[in-house]
C-alpha positions in Angstrom: -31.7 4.7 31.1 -27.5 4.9 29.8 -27.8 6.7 26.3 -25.0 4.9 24.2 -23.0 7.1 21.8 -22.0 5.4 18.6 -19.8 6.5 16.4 -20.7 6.3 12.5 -18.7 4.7 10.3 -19.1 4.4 6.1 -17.4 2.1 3.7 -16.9 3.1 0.6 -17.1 0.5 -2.4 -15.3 1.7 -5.4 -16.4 0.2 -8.1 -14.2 -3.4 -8.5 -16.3 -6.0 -10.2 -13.6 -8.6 -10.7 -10.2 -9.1 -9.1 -8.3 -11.8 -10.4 -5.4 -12.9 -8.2 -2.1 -14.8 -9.0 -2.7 -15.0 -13.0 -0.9 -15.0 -16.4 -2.6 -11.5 -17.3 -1.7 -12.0 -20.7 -3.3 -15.6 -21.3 -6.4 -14.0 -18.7 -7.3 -11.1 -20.3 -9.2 -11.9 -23.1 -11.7 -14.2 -21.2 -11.9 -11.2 -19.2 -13.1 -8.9 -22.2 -15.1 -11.5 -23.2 -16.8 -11.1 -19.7 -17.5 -7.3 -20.0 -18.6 -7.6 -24.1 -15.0 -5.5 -25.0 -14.1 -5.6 -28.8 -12.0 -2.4 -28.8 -8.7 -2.2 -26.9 -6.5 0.6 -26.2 -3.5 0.2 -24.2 -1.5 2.1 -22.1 1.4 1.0 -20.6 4.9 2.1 -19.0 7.3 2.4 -21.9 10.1 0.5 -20.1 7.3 -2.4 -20.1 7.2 -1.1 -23.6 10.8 -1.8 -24.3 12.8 -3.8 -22.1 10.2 -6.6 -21.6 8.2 -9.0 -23.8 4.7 -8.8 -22.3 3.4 -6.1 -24.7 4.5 -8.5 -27.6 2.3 -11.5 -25.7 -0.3 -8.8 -25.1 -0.6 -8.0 -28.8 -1.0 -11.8 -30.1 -3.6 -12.2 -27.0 -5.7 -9.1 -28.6 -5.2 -9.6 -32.1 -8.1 -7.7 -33.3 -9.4 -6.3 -30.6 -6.1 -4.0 -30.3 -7.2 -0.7 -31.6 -4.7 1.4 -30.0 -1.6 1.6 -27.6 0.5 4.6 -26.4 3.5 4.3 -23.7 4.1 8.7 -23.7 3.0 8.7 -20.1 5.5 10.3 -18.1 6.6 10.7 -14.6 3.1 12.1 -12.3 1.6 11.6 -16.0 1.4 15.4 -17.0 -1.4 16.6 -18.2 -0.1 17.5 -21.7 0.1 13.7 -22.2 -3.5 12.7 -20.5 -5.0 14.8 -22.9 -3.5 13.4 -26.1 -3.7 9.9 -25.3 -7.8 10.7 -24.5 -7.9 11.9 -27.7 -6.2 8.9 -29.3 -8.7 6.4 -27.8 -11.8 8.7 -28.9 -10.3 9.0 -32.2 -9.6 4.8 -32.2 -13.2 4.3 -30.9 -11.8 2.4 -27.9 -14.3 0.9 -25.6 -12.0 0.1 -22.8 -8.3 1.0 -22.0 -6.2 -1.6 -20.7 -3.3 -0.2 -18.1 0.0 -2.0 -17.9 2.2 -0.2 -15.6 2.6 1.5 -12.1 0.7 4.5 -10.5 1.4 7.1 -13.5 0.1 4.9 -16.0 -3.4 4.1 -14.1 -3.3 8.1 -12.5 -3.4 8.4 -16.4 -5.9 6.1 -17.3 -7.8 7.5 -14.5 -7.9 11.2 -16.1 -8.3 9.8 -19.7 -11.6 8.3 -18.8 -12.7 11.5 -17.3 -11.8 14.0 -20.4 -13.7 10.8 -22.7 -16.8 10.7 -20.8 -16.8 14.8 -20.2 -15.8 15.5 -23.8 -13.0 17.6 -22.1 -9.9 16.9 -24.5 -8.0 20.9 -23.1 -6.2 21.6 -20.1 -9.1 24.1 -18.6 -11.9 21.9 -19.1 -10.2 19.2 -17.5 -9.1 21.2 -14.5 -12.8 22.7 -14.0 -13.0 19.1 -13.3 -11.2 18.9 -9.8 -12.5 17.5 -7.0 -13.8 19.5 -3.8 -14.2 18.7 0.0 -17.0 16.9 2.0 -18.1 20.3 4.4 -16.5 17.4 7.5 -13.1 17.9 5.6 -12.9 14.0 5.5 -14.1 12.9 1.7 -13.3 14.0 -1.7 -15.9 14.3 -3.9 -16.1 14.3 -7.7 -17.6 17.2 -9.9 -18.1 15.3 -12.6 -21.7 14.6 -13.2 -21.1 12.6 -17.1 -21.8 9.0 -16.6 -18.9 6.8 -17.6 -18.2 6.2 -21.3 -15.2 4.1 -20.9 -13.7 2.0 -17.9 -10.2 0.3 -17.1 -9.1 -2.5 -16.6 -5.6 -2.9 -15.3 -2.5 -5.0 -14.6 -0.3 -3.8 -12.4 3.5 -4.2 -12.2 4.1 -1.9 -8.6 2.7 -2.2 -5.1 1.7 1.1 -4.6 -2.7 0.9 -4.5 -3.5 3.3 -7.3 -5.2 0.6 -8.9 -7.7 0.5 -5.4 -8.8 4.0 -6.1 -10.7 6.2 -8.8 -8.4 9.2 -7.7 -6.0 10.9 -9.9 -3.4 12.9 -9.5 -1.7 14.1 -12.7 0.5 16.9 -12.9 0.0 20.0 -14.5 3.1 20.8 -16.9 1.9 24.3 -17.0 2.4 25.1 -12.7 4.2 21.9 -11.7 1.4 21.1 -8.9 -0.8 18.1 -9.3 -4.2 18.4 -10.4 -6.9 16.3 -8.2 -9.7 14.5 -9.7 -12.0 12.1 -8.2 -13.5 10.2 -11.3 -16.5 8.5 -12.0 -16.0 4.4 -11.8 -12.4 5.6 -12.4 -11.4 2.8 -9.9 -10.3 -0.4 -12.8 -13.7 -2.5 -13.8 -11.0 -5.4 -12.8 -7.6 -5.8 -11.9 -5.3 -8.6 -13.1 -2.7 -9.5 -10.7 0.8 -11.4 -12.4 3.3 -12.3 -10.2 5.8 -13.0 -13.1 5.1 -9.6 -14.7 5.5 -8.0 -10.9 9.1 -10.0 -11.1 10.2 -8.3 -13.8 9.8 -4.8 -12.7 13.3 -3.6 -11.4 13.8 -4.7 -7.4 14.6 -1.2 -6.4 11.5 0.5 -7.9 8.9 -2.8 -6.6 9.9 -2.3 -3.2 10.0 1.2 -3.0 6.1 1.5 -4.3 6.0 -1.2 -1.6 6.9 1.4 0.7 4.1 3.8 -0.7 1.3 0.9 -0.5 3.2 0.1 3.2 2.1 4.2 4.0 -1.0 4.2 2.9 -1.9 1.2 4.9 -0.4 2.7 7.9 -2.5 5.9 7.2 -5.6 3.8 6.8 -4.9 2.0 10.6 -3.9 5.4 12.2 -6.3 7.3 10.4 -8.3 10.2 12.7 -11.7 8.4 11.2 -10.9 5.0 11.7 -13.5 2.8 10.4 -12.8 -0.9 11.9 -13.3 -2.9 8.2 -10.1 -0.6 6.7 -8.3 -0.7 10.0 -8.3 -4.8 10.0 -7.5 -5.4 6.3 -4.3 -2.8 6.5 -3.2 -4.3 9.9 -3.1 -7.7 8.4 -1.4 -5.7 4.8 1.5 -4.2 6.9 3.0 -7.4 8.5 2.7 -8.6 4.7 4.4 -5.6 3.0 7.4 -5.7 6.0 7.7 -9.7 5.9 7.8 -9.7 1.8 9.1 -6.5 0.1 12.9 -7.7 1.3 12.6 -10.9 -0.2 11.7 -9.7 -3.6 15.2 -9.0 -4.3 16.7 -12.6 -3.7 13.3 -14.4 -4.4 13.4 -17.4 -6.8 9.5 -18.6 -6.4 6.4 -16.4 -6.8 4.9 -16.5 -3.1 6.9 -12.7 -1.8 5.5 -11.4 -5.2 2.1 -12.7 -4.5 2.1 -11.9 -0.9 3.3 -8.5 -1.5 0.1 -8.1 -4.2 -2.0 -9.3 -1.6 -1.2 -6.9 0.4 -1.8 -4.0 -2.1 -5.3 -5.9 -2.0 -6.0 -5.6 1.8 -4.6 -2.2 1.7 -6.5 -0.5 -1.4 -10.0 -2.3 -0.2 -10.1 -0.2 3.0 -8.3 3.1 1.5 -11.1 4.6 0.5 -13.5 4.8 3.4 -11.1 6.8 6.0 -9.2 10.3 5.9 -5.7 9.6 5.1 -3.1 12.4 7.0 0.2 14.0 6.6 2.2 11.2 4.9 0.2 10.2 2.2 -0.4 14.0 1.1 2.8 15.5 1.7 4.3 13.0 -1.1 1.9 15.4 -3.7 4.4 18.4 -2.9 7.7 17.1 -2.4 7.2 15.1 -5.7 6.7 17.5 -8.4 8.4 20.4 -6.2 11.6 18.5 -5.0 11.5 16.4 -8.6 11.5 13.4 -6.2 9.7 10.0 -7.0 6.5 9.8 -5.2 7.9 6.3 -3.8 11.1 7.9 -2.5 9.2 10.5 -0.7 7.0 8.1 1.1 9.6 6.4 2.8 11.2 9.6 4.5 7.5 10.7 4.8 6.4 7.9 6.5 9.0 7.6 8.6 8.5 11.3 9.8 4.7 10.6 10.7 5.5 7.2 12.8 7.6 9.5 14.7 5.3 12.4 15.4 3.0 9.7 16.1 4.8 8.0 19.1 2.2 7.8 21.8 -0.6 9.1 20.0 -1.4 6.1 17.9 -0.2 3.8 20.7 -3.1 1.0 20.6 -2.6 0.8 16.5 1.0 0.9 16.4 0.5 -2.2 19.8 -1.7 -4.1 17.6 1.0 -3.8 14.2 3.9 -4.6 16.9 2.4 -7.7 18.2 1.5 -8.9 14.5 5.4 -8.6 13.9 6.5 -10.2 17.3 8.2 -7.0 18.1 6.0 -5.7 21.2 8.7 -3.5 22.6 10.1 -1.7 19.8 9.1 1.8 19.2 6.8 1.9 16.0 9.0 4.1 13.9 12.4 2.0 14.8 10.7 -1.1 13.3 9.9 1.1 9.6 13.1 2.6 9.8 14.9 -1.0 10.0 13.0 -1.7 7.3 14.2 1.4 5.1 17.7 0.5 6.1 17.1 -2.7 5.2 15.9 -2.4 1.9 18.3 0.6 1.0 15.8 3.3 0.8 16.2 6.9 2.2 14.9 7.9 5.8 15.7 11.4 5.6 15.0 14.8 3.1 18.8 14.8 2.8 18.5 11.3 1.3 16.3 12.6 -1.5 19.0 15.4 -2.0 16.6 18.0 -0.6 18.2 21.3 0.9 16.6 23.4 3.6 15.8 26.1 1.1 13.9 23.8 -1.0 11.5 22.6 1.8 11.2 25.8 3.0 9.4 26.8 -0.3 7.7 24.0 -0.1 5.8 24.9 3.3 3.5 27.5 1.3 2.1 25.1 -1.0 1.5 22.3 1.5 -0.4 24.9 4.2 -2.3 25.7 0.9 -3.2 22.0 -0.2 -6.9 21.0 0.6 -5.2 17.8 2.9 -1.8 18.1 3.7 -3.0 20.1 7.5 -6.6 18.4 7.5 -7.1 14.3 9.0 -3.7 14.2 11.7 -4.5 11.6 14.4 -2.0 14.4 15.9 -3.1 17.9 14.4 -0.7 19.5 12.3 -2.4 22.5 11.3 -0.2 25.4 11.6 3.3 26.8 9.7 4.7 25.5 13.2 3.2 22.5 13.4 4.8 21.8 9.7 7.7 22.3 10.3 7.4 20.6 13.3 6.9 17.4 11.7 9.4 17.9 8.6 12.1 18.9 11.1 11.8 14.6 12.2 12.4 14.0 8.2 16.1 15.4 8.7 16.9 13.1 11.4 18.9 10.1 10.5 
């Protein structure tokens, strides 16, 4: 009798109970607390939400009462200094839930608030005994936290990049500059509210380069050296969406790119999870706080660079993305790159005014990183391999 191998595969759900698509969040979200039993708000949001829009003012008269709290000191990579205050502040206000407004450093934030709350961890060596450690395969992260959760989020987004998909978080540490990695606890948002007209007024340059980071981490999800076939459908129906919509935010008068374009952080963030993402997605956590380069930024040279070392080893993937586009012939990496061009975004470390000396100190840290050499569809697991690979991120 033919034995038949099969190949496992495991989905991860993350902890989502409500996702509310194509909303006012500010008219929504009380209905919504009303739905979880929240009395006690604390908000954190992006200060230039804070200041340069109204929707903190229409979140206020929403709450009324139930507003205990709200801090916008978050702070590119949300350091650590600030995680740990802000946790304090919504102990201290007796917060049951913390709203997020804002991008990937507010909900990173959020993320790490929740942990220090439900740990009692409120210094910076508590919180770091917290960091997450490696499956023995190399291909999950794994929380040491063992505290059940005291406090969830729930969160309204205003970029494109996923965070709000995942219960990672990646603050950085204002003591060594490198990020810190936790996996928390129901960190992934109780529910997300997404607002077109909120997305709209986030500036066009920084929406479609988090575009470009969600973009990446789809692409890692479909190329991924784990593939599981859920993840692999949902981002290759995301990526036609994020290259079709992100360059018609900028001349966009109605609310479908916007909505699309959250959609597709949808798809994308909903397979994330269950597969080993590789170089790209990783190599963003040591250029960032090393080059002082928005994590954003780095993705689209990053991603660009991985397409490349890809060619031919992630042909049936890239064939199925292709056709999706109705661009069979065109090499994968020529089709992101017109993109980058097209939206005005750098495709290459000279772009992010890196120099060579820079990156070379950077090849240390990313040899030492738990990921950055683990989960490469094609292996990059040596100094030469590295620089293999980077050296395609100074091409123009």
């Amino acid at each position: 009798m033919e034995s038949l191998t099969q190949t496992p595969h495991r989905y991860r759900f993350t902890g989502h109970e409500r996702v509310f698509h194509n909303v006012s969040a500010a008219a929504a979200l009380p209905d919504v607390l009303s739905l979880f039993g929240y009395q006690r708000v604390f908000v954190v949001c992006s200060r230039s939400i804070h200041t340069k829009t109204r929707f903190i003012d229409q979140l206020r008269q929403a709450l009324g009462e139930r507003l205990v709290g709200l801090t916008d000191d978050v702070g590119e990579h949300s350091p650590l200094s600030n995680v740990l205050k802000a946790a304090t502040q919504a102990r201290d206000a007796r917060a049951d839930v913390i709203v997020s407004v804002g991008g990937g450093s507010v909900m990173d934030m959020c993320k790490a608030m929740q942990l220090c709350i439900s740990e009692n961890a409120y210094d910076r060596a508590s919180l770091l005994d917290l960091q997450f450690v490696l499956s023995e395969d190399g291909t999950e992260m794994l929380t040491t936290s063992r505290a059940p959760a005291r406090i969830r989020q729930i969160a309204i987004p205003t970029t494109l990049a996923t965070s709000e998909w995942t219960p990672v978080s990646t603050p950085i540490d204002d003591e060594t500059r490198l990020k810190a990695r936790f996996v928390v606890p129901d960190g992934s948002p109780q529910a997300i509210l997404y607002d077109p007209a909120l997305l709209r007024q986030t500036p066009t340059r920084l929406l479609q380069s988090t575009g470009i980071r969600g973009l990446d981490h789809a692409i890692n999800t479909a190329c991924s050296s784990s593939p599981h076939p859920f993840a692999s459908l949902l981002a290759e129906r995301a990526i036609p969406l994020y290259v079709e919509n992100l360059p018609r935010l900028g001349d966009a008068t109605g609310p479908e790119a916007f909505t699309q374009c959250q959609l597709a952080t949808w798809y994308t963030g909903m397979g994330q999870m269950s597969v080993p993402h590789g170089f790209s997605h990783w190599m963003v956590h040591i250029i960032g706080p090393y080059g002082g380069v928005a994590h954003s930024d780095a993705a689209c040279v990053l991603m660009l660079a991985q397409a490349r070392w890809l060619e031919g080893w992630a042909t049936p993937q890239h064939d199925r993305v292709r056709a999706a586009l109705g661009r069979p012939g065109q090499p994968f990496h020529d089709i992101l790159h017109d993109l980058l061009v097209t939206l005005g975004m750098p495709t290459t470390l000279d772009d992010l005014g890196l120099t060579r000396a820079q990156v070379d100190d950077m090849i240390g840290p990313a040899l030492a990183h738990p990921m950055v050499t683990r989960n490469n569809l094609r292996p990059i697991t040596t100094e030469a391999d590295l620089r293999a690979v980077l050296a395609l991120a100074w091409r123009a």
